[in-house]
BAFI-3210 file (N, C-alpha, C; in Angstrom, 3 decimals, decimal comma, padded with zeros to 6 digits):
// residues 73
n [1|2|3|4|5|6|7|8|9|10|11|12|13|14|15|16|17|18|19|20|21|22|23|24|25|26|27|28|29|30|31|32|33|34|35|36|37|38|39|40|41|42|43|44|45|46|47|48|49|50|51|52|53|54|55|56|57|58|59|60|61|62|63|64|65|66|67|68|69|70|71|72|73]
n.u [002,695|005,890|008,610|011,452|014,800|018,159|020,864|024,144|024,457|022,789|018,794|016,697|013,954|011,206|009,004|006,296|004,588|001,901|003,229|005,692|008,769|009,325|011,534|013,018|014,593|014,746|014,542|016,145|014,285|011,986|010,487|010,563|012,403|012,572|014,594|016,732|017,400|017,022|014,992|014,728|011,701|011,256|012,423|012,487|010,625|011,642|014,570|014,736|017,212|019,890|019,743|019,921|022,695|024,348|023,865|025,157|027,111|030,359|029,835|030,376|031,871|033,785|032,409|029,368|028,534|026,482|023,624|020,378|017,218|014,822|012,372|008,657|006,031]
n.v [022,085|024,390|024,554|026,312|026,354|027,979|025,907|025,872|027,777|026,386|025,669|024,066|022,686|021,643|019,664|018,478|015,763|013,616|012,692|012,604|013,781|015,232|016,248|018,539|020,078|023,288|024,491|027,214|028,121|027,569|025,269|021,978|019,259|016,216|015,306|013,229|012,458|011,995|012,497|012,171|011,079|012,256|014,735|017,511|020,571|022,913|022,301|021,324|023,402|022,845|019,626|019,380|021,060|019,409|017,469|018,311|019,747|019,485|020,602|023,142|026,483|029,282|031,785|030,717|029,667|028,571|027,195|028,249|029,104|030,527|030,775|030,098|028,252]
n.w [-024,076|-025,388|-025,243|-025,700|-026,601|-026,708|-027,580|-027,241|-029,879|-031,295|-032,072|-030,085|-029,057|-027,168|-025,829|-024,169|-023,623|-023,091|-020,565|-021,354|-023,143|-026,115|-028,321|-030,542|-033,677|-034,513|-037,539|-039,542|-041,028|-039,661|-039,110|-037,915|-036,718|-035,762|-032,973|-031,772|-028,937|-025,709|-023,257|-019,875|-018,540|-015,851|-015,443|-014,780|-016,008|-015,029|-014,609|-017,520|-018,961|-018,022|-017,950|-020,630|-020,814|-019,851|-021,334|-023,740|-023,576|-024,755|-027,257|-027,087|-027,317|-027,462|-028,369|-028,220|-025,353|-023,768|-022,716|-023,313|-021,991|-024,578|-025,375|-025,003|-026,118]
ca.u [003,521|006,394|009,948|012,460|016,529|019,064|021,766|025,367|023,911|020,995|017,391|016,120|012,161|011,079|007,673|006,121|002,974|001,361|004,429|006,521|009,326|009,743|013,152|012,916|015,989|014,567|015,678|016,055|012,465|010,900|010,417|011,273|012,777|012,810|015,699|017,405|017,874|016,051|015,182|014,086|010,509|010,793|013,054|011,158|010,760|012,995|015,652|015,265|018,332|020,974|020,148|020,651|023,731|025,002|024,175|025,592|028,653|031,244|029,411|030,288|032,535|033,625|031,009|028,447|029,113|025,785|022,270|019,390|015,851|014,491|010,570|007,416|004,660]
ca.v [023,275|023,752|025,629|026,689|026,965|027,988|025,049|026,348|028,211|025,708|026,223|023,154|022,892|020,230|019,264|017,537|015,322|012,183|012,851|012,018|014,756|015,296|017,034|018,782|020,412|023,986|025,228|028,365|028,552|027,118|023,677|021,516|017,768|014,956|015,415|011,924|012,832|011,094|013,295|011,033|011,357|012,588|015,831|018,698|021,448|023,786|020,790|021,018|023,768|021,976|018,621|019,915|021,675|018,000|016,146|018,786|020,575|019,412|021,409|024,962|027,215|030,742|032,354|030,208|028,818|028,752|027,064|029,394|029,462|031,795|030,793|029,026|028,411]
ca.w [-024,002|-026,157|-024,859|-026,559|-026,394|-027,382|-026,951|-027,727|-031,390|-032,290|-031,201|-029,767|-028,654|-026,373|-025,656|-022,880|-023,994|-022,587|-019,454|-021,750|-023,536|-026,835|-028,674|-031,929|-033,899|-035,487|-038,999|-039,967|-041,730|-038,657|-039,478|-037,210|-037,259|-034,674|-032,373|-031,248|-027,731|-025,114|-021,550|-019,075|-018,286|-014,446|-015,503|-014,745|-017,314|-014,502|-015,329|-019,217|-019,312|-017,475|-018,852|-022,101|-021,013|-019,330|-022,972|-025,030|-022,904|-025,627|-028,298|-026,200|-027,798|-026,774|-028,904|-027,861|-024,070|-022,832|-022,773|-022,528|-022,813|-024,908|-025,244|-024,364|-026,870]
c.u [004,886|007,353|010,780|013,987|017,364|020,561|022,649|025,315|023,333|019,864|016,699|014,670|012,012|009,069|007,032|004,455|003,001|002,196|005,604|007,467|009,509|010,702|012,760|014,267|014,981|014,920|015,044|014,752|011,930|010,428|011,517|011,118|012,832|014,368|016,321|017,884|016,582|015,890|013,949|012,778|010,794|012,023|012,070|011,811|011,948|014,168|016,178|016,813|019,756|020,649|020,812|022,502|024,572|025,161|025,088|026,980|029,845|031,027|029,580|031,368|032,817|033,213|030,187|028,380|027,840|024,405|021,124|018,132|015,242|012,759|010,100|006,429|003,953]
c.v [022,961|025,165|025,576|026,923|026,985|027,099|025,037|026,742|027,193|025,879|024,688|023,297|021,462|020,734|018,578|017,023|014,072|011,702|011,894|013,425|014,209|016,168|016,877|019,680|021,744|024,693|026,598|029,249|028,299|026,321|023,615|019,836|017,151|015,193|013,790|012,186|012,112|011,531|012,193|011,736|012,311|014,146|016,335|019,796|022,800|023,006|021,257|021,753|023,281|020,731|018,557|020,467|020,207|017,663|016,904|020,185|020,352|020,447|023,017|025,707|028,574|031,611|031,733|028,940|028,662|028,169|027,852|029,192|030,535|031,607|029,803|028,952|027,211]
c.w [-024,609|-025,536|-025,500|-026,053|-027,026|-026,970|-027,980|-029,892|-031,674|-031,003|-031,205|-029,240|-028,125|-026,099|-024,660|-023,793|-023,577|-021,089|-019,980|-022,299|-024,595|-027,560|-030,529|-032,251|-034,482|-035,866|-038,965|-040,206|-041,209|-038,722|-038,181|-037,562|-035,694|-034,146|-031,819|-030,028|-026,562|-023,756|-021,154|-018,533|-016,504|-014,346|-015,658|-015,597|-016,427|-014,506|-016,510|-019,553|-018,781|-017,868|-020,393|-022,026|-020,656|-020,519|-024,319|-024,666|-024,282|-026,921|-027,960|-027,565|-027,147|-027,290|-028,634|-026,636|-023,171|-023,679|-022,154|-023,228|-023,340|-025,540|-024,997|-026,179|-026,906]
res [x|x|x|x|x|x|x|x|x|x|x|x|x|x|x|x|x|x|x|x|x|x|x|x|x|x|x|x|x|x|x|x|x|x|x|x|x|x|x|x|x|x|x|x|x|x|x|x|x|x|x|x|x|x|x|x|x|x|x|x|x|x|x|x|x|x|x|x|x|x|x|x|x]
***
């Protein structure tokens, strides 16, 4: 299963496979790239938006002050 957010204007996608998480960055055209971010295996997927908001709080702005999920697939 593959979720989606929006973390402060970029769309991040995380992954859970083998109980492990994986972090993708995706572009514009829907491609996506390897994210360098590393969520500790025992965060639960009701977790994923506040960890994200913990690793990436500096990146806020006051157009874009907020981590949100906006899908599953």
């Amino acid at each position: 299963m593959q979720y989606l957010f929006n973390v402060f204007g970029r769309i991040v996608a995380i992954e859970r496979a083998n109980d492990r998480w994986s972090c993708y960055l995706m572009g514009a055209d829907g491609k996506r790239q390897p994210l360098e971010l590393a969520v500790p295996d025992e965060v639960t997927r009701e977790e994923l938006a506040q960890y994200l908001y913990d690793v990436y709080h500096e990146s806020a702005a006051p157009t874009n002050g907020e981590v949100t999920e906006i899908g599953q697939g």
